[in-house]
One Martini backbone bead per residue (centre of mass of N, CA, C, O) as a GRO file, in nm:
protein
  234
    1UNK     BB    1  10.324  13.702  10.998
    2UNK     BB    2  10.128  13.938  11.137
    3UNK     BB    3   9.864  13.711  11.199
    4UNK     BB    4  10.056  13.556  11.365
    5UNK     BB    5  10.205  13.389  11.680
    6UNK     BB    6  10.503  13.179  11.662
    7UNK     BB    7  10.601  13.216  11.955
    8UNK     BB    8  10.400  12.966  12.060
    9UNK     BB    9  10.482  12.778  11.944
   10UNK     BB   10  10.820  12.768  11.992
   11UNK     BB   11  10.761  12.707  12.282
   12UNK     BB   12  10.632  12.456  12.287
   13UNK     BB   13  10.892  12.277  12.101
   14UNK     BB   14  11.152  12.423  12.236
   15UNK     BB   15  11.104  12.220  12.426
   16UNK     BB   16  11.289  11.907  12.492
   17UNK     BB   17  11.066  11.750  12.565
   18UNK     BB   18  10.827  11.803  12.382
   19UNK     BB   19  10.998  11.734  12.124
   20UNK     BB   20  10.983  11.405  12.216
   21UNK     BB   21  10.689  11.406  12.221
   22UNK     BB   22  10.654  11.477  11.922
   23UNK     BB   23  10.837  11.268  11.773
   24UNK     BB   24  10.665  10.999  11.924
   25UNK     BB   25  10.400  11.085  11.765
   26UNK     BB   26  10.494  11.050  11.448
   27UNK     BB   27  10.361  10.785  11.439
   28UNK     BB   28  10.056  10.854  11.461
   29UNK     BB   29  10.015  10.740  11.771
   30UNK     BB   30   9.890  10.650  12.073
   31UNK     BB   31   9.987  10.768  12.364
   32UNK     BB   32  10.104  10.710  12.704
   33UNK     BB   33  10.215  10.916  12.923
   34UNK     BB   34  10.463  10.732  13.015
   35UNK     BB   35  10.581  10.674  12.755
   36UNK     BB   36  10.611  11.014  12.702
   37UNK     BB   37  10.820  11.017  12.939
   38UNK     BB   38  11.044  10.818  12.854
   39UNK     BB   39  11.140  10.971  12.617
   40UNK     BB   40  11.206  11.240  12.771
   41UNK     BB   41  11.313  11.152  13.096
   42UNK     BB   42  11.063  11.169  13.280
   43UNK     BB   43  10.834  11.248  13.500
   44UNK     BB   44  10.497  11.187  13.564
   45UNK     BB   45  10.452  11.531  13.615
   46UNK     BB   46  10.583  11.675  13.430
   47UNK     BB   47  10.457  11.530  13.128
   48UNK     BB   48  10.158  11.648  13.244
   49UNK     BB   49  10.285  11.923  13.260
   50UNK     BB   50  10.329  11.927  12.922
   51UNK     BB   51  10.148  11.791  12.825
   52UNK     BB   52   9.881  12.012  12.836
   53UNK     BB   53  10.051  12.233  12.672
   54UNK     BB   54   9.999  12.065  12.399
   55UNK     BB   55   9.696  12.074  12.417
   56UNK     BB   56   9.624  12.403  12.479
   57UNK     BB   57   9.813  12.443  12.201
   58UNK     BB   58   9.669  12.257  11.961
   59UNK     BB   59   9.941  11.971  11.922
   60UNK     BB   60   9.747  11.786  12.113
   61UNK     BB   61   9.535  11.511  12.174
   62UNK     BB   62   9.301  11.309  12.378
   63UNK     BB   63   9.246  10.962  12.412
   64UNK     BB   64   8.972  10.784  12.513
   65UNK     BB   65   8.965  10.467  12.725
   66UNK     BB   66   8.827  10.436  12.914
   67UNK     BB   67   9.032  10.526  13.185
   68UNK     BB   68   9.212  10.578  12.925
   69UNK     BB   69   9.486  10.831  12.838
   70UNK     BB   70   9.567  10.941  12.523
   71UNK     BB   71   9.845  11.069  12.284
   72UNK     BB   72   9.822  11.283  12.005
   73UNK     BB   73   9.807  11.439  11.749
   74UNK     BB   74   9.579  11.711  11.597
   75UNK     BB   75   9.716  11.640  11.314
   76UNK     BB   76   9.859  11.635  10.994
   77UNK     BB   77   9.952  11.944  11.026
   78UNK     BB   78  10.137  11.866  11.281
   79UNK     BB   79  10.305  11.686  11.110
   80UNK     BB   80  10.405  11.901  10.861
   81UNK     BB   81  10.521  12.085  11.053
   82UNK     BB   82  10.758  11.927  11.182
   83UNK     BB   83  10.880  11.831  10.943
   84UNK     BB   84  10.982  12.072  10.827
   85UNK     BB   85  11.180  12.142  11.065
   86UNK     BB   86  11.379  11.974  10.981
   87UNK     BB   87  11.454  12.122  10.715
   88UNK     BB   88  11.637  12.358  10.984
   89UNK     BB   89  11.736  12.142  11.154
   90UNK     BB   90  12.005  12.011  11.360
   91UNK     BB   91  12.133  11.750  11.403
   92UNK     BB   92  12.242  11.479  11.611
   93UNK     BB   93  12.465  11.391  11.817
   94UNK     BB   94  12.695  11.124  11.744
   95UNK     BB   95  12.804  10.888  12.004
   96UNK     BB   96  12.721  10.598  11.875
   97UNK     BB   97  12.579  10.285  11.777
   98UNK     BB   98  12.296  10.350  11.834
   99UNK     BB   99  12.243  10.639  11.713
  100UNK     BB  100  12.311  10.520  11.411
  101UNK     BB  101  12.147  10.301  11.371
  102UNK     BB  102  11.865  10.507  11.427
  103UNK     BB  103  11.971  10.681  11.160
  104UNK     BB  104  11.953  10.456  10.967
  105UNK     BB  105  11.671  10.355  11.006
  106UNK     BB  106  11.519  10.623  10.950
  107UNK     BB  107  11.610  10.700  10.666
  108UNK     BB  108  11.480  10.389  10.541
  109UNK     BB  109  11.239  10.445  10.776
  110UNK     BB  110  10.921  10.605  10.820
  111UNK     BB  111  10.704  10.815  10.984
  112UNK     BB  112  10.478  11.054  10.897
  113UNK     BB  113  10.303  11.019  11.071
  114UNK     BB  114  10.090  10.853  10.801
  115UNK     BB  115  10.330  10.828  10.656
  116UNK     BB  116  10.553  10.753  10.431
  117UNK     BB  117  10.943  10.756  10.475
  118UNK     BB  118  11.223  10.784  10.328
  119UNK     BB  119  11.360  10.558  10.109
  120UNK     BB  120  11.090  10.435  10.090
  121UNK     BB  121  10.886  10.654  10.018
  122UNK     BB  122  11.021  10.751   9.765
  123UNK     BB  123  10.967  10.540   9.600
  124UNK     BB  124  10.713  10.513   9.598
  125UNK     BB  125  10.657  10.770   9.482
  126UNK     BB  126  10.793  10.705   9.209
  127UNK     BB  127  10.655  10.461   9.113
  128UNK     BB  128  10.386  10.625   9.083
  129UNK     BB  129  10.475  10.846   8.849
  130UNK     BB  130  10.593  10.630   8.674
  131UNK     BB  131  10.331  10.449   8.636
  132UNK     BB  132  10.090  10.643   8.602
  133UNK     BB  133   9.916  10.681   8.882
  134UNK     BB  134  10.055  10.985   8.876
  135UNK     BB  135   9.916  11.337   8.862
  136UNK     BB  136   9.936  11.665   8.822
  137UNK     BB  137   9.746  11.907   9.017
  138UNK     BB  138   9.557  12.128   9.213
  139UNK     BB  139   9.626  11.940   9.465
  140UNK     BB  140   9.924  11.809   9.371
  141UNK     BB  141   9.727  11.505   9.291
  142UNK     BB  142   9.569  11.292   9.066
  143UNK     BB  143   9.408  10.994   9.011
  144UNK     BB  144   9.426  10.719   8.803
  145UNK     BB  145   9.278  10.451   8.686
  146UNK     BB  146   9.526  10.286   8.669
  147UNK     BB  147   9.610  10.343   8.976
  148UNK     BB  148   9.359  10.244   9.123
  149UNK     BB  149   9.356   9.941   9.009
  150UNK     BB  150   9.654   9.884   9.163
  151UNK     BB  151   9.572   9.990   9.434
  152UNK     BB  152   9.353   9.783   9.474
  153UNK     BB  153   9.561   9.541   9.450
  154UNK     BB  154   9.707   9.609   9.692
  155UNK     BB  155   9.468   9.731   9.909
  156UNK     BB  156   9.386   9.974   9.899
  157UNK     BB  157   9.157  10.257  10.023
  158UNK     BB  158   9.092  10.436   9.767
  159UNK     BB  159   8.827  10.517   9.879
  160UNK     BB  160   8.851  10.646  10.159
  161UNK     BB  161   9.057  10.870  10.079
  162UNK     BB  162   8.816  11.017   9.860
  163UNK     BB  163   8.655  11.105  10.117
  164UNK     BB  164   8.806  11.294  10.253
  165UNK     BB  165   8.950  11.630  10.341
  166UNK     BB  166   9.183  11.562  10.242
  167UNK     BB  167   9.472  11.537  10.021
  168UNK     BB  168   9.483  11.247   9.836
  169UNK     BB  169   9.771  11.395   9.690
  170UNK     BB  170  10.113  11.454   9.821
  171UNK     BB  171  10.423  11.638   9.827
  172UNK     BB  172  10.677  11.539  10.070
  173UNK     BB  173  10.992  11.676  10.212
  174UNK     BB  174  11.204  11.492  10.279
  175UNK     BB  175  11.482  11.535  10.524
  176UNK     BB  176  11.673  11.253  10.445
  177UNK     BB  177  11.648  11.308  10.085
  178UNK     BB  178  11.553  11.546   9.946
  179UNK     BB  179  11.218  11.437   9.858
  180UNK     BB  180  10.951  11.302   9.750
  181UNK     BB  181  10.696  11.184   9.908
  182UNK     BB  182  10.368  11.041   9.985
  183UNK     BB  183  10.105  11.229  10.080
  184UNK     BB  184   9.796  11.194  10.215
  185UNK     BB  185   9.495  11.009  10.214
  186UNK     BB  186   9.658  10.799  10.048
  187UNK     BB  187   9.981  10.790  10.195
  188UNK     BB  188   9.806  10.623  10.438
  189UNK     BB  189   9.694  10.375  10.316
  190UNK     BB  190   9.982  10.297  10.218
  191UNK     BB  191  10.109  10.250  10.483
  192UNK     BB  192   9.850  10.063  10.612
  193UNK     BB  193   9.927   9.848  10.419
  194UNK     BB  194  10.204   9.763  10.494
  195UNK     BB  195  10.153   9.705  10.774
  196UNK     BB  196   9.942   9.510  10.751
  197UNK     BB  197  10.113   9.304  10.540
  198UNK     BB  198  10.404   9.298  10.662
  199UNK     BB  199  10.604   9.524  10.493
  200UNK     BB  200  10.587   9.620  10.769
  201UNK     BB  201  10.761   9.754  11.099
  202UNK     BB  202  10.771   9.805  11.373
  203UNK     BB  203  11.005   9.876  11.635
  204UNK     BB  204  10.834  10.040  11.824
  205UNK     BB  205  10.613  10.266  11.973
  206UNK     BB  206  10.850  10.505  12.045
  207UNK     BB  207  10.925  10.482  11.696
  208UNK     BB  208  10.948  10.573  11.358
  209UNK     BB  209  11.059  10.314  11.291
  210UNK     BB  210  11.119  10.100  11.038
  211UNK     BB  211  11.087   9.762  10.907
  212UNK     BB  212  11.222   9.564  10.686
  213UNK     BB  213  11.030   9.232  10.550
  214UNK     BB  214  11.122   9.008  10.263
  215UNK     BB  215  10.801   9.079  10.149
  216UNK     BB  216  10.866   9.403  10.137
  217UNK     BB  217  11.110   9.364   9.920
  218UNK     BB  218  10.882   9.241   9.711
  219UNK     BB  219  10.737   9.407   9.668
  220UNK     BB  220  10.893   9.678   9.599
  221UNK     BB  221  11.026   9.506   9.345
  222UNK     BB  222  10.747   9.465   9.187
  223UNK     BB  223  10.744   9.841   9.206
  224UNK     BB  224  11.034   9.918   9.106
  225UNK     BB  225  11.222   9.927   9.353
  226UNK     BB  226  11.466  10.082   9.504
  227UNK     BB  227  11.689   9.923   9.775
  228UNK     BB  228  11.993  10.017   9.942
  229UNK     BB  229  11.967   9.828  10.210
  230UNK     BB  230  12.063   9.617  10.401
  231UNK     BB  231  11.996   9.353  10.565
  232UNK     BB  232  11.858   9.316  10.898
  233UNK     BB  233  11.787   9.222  11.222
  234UNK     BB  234  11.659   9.486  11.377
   0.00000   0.00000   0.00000
């Protein structure tokens, strides 16, 4: 580790402000700045000298739309980063009813930056595997012909997945599963499919946790997912 900084890197997670902001960065989506000043709970003066630092420590980038600017992760590499850092970090305390809620809305369903994690996450990994979707390769996973045309089945944009730059298919370890589920360019597609057709919601703008909804628990039924949490209306 004497070739690399890591002093540098962790005095920027390791204020609470920021690490609340880089929290819900994970959701994968880009916020404006009072957003992640609202979940950090400070004011906009501060939030923007704390999002500074993020920027040029290059671990969030800008995103411009007209006069309108969002900030969002600087890529996958430090979504992969932040999840490592939870299966070392200790859990929060919890102190209420909303709390608990909240973690166990997160442990059953949310974004690790752009794919699925959580006990949804587990299963379809697991699903993958179980029906010889995927085959372990030198970079992970593989792609088999009968896993491609049943993703293909199911809306995944299997081509554009094969054609980035990123890792195709491999797995990353749920940091509240204790199990691997699936990440790369493909476990992107499949996030972005099951939100696209309602089969997942996001909770808020500025929370990783997802809800599974009716249409969602039937698929997930389909490809053979076992989902232990019972239906909730939250």
């Amino acid at each position: 580790m004497g070739d690399v900084d890591l002093a540098v890197v962790a005095a920027l997670i390791g204020d609470p402000s920021r690490a609340a902001m880089l929290d819900a960065l994970m959701t994968g989506r880009a916020l404006a700045a009072g957003e992640l000043a609202r979940v950090a709970g400070i004011g906009g003066p501060a939030a923007s000298e704390h999002l500074g630092r993020l920027t040029r420590g290059g671990l969030v980038e800008v995103v411009a739309q007209g006069r309108h600017r969002y900030y969002r992760l600087a890529g996958p590499d430090v979504g992969a980063a932040l999840e490592a850092l939870s299966h070392i970090a200790p859990a929060k305390r919890v102190t209420g009813l909303r709390q608990s809620g909240n973690a166990r809305s997160l442990a059953f369903a949310r974004t690790c930056y752009d794919h699925l994690a959580g006990t949804c996450g587990v299963a379809l990994h697991d699903a993958a595997v179980t029906r010889g979707w995927l085959v372990a390769g030198a970079d992970g996973y593989d792609l088999t012909g009968p896993g491609a045309e049943s993703l293909r089945d199911l809306g995944v944009d299997v081509d554009a997945a094969r054609v980035s730059r990123r890792a195709l298919a491999r797995p990353c370890l749920d940091w509240t599963e204790r199990r691997p589920h699936l990440a790369g360019a493909l476990g992107a597609r499949l996030c972005d499919r099951f939100l696209e057709a309602g089969w997942l919601v996001r909770r808020s703008r500025e929370t990783r946790a997802l809800r599974i909804t009716d249409a969602g628990r039937r698929a997930f039924a389909e490809l053979g997912c076992r989902l232990d949490q019972p239906v909730t209306s939250g």
